[in-house]
N, C-alpha and C positions, 0 to 999 in steps of 0.2 A: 504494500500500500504506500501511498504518498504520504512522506514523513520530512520536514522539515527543521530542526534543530540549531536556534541561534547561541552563539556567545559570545562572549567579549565585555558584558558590558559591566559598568560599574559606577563607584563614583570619582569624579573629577572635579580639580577647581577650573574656575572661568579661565575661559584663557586656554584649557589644555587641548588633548586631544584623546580618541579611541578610536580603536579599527574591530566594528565588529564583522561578525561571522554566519554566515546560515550554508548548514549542510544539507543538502537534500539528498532523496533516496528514494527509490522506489517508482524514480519515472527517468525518460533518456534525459539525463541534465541540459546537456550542449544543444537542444533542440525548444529550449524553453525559455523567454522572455522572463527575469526575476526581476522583483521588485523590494523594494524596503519602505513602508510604513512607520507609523509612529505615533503613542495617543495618551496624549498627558492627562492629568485626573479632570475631571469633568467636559473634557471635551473630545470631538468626532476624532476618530482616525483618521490622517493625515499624509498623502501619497508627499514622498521625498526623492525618489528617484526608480528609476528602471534601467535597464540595462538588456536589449535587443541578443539574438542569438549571431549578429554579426560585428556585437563588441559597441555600436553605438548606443551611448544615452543619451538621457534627459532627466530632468531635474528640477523642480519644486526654486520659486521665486528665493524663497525662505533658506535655501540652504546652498546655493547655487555659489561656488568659488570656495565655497568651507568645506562641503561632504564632496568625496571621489568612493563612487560604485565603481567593483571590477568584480570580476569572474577569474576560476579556474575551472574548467569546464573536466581537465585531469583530476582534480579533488570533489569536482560534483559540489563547489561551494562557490558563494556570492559575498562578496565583501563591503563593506560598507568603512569607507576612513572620512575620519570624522576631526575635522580640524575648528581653533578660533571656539572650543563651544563657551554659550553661554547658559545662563540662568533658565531661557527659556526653552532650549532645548532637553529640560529633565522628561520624561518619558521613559511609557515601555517602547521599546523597538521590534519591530516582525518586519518579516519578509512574505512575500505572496508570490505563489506561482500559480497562472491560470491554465489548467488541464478541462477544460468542460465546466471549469467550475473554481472558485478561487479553494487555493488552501494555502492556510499559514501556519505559520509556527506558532512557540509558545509564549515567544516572548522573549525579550533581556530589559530588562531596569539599566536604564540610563538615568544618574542624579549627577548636577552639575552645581555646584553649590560652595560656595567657601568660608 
């Protein structure tokens, strides 16, 4: 089955940085368009970037020159580097890949806070 698994995350002061991680499993990887999401306490989930099966992205106004999505397509994993963060970017983080149907992971807490 399609299974999903991020990490990396934790906390950081402003300023710093993370490079998180989402492992996938259970579908052809290099053939899927992955995503990173993100959805801080009382508000909607929050699309950050994508990354196409021919290595182009895009990117969310919000994070655009700070976050760099990449893939290894050898490791079946989707990376998320995360630069300049601040306050507001504390958040759970998920990845989504759409097979017929969205599926995400479980999540990583990202707190940014000093």
């Amino acid at each position: 089955q399609v299974q999903l698994v991020e990490s990396g995350g934790g906390f950081v002061q402003p300023g710093g940085s993370l490079r998180l991680s989402c492992a996938g499993s259970g579908f052809t990887f290099s053939t899927y368009t992955m995503s990173w999401y993100r959805q801080a306490p009382g508000k909607e989930r929050e699309f950050l970037a994508r990354i196409f099966t021919t290595g182009s992205r895009n990117y969310a106004n919000s994070v655009k020159g700070r976050f760099t999505i990449s893939r290894d397509n050898a490791k079946n994993t989707v990376y998320l580097q995360m630069n300049s963060l601040k306050p507001e970017d504390t958040a759970v983080y998920y990845c989504k890949v759409v097979i017929s149907y969205d599926y995400w992971g479980q999540g990583t807490q990202v707190t940014v806070s000093s």
